[in-house]
mmJSON file of the N, C-alpha and C atoms, coordinates in Angstrom:
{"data_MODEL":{"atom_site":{
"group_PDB":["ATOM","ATOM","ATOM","ATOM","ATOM","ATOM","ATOM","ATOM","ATOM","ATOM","ATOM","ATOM","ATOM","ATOM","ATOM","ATOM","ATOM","ATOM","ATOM","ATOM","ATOM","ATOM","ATOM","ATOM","ATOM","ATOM","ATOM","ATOM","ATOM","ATOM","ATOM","ATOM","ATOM","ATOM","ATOM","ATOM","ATOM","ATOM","ATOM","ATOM","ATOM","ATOM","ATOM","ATOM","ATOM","ATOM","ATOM","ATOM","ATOM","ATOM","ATOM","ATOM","ATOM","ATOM","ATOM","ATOM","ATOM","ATOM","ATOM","ATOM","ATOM","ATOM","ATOM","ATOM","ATOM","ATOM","ATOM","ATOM","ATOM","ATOM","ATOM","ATOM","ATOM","ATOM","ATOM","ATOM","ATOM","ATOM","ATOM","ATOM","ATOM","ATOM","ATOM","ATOM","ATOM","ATOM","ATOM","ATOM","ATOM","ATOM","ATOM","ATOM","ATOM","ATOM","ATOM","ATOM","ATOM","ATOM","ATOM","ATOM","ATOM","ATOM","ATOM","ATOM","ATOM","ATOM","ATOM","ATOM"],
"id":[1,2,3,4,5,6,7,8,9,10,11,12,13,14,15,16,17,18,19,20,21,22,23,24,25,26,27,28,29,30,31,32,33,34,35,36,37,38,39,40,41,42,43,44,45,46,47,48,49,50,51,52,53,54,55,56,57,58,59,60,61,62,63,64,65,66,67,68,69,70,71,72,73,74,75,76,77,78,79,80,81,82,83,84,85,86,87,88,89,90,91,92,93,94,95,96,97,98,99,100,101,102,103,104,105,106,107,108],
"type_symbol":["N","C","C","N","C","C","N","C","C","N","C","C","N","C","C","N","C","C","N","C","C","N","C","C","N","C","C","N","C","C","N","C","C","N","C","C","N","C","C","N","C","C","N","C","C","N","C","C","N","C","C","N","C","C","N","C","C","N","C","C","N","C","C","N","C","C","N","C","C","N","C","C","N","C","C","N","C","C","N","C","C","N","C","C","N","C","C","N","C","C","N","C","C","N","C","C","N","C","C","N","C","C","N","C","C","N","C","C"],
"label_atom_id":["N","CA","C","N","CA","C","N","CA","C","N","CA","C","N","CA","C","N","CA","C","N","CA","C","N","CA","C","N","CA","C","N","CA","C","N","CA","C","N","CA","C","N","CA","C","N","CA","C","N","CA","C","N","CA","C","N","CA","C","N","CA","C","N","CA","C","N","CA","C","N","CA","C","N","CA","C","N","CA","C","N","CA","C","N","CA","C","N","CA","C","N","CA","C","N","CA","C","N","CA","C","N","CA","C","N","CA","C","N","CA","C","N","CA","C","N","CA","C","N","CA","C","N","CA","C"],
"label_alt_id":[null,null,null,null,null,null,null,null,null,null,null,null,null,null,null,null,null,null,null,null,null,null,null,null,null,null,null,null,null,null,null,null,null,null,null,null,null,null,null,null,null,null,null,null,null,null,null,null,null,null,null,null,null,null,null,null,null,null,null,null,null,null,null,null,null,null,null,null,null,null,null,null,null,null,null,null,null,null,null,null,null,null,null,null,null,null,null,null,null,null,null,null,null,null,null,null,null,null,null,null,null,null,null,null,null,null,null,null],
"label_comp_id":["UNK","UNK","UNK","UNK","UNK","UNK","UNK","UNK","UNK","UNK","UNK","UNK","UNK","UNK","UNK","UNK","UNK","UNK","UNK","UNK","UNK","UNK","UNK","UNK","UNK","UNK","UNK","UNK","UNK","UNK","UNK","UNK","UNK","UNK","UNK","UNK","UNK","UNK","UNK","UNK","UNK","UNK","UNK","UNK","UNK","UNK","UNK","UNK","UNK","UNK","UNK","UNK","UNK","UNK","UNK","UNK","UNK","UNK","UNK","UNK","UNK","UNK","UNK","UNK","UNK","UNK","UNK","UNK","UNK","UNK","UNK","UNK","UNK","UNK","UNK","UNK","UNK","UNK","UNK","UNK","UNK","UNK","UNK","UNK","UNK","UNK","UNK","UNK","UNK","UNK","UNK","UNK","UNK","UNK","UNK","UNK","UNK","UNK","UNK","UNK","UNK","UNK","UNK","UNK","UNK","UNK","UNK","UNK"],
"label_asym_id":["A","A","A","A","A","A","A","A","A","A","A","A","A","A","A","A","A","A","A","A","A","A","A","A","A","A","A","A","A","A","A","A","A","A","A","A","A","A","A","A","A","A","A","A","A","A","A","A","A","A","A","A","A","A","A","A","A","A","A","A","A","A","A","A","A","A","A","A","A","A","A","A","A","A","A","A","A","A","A","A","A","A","A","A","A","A","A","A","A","A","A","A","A","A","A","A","A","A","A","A","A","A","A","A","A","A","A","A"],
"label_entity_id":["1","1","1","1","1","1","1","1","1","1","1","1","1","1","1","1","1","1","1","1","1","1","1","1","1","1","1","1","1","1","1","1","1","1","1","1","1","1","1","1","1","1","1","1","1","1","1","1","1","1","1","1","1","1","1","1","1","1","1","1","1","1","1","1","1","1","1","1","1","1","1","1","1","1","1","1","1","1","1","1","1","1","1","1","1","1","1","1","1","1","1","1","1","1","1","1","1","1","1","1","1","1","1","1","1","1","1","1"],
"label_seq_id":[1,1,1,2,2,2,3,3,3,4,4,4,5,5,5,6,6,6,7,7,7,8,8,8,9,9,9,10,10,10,11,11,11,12,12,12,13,13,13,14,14,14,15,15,15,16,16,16,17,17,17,18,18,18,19,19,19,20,20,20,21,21,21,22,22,22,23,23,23,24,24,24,25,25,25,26,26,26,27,27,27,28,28,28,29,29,29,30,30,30,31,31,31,32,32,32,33,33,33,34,34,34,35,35,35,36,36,36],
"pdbx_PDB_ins_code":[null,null,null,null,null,null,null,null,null,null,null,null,null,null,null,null,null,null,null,null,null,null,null,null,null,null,null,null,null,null,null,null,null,null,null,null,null,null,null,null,null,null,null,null,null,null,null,null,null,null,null,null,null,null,null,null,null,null,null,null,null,null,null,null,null,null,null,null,null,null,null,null,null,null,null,null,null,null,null,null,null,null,null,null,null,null,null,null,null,null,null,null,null,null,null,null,null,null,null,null,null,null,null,null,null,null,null,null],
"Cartn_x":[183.426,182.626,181.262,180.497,179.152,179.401,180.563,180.695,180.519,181.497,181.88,180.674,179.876,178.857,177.219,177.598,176.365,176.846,178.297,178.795,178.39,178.196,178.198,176.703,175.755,174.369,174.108,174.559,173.87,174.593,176.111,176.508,175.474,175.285,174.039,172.67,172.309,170.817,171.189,172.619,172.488,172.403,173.446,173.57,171.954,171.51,170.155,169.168,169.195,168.368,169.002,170.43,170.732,170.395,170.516,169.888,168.407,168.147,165.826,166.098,167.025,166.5,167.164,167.948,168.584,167.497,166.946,166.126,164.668,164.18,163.144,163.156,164.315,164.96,164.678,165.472,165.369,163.808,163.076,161.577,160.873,161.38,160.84,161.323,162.265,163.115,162.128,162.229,161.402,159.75,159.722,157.863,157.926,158.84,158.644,159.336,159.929,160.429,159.54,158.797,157.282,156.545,155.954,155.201,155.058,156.684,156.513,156.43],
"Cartn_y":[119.19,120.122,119.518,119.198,118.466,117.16,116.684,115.522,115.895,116.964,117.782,118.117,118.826,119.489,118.439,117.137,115.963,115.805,115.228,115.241,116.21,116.929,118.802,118.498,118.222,118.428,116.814,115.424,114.371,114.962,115.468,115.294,117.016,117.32,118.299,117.874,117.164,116.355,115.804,114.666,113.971,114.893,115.401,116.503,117.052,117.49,118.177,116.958,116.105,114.663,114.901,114.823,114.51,115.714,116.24,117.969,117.63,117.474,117.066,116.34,115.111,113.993,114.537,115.369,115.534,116.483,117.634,118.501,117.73,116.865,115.269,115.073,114.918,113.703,115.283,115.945,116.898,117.257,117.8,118.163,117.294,115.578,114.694,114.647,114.923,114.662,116.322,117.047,118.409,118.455,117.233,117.004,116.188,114.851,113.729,114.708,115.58,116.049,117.17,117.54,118.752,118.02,117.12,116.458,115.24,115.671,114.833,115.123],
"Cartn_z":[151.627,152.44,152.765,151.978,152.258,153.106,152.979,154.396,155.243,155.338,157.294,157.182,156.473,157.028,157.197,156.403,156.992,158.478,158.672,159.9,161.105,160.6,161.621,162.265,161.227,160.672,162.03,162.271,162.638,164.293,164.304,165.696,166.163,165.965,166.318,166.862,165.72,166.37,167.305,167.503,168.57,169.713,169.593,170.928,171.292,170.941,170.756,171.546,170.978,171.593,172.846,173.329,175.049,175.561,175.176,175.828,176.249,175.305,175.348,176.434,176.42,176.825,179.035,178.838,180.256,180.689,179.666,180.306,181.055,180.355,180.345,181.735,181.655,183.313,184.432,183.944,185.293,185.64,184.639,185.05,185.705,185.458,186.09,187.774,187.713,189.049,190.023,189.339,189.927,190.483,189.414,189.978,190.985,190.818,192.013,193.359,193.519,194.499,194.964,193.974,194.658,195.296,194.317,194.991,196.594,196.707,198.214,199.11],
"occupancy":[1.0,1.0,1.0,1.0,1.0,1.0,1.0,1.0,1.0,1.0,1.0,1.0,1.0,1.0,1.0,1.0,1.0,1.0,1.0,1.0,1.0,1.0,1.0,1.0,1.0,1.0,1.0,1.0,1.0,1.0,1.0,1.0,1.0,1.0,1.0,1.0,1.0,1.0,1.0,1.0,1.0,1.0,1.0,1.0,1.0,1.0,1.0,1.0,1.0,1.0,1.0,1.0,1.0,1.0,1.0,1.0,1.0,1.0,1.0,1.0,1.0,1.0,1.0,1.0,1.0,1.0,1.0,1.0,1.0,1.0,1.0,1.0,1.0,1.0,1.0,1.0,1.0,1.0,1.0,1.0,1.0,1.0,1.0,1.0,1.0,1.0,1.0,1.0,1.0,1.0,1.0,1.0,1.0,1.0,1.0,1.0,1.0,1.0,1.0,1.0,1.0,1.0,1.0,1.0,1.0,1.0,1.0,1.0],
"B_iso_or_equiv":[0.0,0.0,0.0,0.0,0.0,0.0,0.0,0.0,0.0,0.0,0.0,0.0,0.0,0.0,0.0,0.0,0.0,0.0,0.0,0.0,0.0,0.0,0.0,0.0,0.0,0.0,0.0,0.0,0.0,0.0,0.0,0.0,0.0,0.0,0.0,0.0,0.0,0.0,0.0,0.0,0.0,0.0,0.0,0.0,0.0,0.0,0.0,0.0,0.0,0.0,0.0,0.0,0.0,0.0,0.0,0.0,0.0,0.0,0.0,0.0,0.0,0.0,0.0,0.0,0.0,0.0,0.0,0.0,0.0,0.0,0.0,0.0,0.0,0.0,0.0,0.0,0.0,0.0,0.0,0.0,0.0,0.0,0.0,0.0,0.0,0.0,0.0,0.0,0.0,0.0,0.0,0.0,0.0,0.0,0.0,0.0,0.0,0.0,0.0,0.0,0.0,0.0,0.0,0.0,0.0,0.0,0.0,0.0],
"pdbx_formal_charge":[null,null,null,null,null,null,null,null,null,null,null,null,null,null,null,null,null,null,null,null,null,null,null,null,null,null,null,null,null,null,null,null,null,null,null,null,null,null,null,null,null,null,null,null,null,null,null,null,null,null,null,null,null,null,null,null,null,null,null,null,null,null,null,null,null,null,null,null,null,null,null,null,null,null,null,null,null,null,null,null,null,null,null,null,null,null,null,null,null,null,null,null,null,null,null,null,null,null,null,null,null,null,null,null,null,null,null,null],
"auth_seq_id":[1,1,1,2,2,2,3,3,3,4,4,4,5,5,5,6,6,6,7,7,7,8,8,8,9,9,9,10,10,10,11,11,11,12,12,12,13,13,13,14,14,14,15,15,15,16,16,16,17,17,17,18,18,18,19,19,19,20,20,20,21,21,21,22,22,22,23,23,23,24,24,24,25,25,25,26,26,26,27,27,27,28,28,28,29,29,29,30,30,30,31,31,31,32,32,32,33,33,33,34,34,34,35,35,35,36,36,36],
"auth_comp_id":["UNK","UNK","UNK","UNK","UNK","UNK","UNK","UNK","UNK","UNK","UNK","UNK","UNK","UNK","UNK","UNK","UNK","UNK","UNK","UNK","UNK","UNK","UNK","UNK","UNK","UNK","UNK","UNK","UNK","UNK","UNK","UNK","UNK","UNK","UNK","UNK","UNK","UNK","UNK","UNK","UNK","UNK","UNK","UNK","UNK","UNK","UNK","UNK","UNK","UNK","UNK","UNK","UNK","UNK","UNK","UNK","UNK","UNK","UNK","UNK","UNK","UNK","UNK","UNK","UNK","UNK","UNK","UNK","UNK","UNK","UNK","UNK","UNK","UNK","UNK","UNK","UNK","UNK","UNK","UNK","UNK","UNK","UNK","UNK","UNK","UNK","UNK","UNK","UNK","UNK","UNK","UNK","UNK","UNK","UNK","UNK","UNK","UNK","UNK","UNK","UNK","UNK","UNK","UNK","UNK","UNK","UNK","UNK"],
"auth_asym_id":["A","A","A","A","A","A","A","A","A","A","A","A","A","A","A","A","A","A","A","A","A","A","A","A","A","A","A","A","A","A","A","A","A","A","A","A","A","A","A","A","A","A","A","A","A","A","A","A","A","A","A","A","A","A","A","A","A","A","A","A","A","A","A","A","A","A","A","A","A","A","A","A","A","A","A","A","A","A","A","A","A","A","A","A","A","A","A","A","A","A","A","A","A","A","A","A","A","A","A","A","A","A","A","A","A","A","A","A"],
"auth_atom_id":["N","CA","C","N","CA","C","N","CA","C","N","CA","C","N","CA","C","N","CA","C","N","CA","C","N","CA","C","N","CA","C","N","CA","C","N","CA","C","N","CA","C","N","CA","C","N","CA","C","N","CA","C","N","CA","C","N","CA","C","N","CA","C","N","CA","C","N","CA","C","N","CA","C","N","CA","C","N","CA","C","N","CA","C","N","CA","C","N","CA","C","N","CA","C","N","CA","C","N","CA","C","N","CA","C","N","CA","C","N","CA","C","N","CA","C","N","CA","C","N","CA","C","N","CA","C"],
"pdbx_PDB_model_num":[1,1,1,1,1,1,1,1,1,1,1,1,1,1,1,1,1,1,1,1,1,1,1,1,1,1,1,1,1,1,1,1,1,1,1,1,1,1,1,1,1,1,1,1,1,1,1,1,1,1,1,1,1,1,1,1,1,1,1,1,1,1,1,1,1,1,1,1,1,1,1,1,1,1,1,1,1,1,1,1,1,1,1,1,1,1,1,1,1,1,1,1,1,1,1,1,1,1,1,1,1,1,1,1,1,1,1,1]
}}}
């Protein structure tokens, strides 16, 4: 049980990081496109 759940626990953060990291990209893509 404490495997699956280290397992559970790292594929979470990752996920969590591409989330940050897609929400990142889009706000960027939203400013360069206001601002033109």
């Amino acid at each position: 049980m404490h495997n699956i759940n280290r397992s559970t626990t790292d594929t979470d953060i990752l996920t969590h990081k591409h989330t940050h990291t897609i929400i990142y990209t889009e706000i960027v893509c939203y400013m360069h496109s206001f601002h033109k």
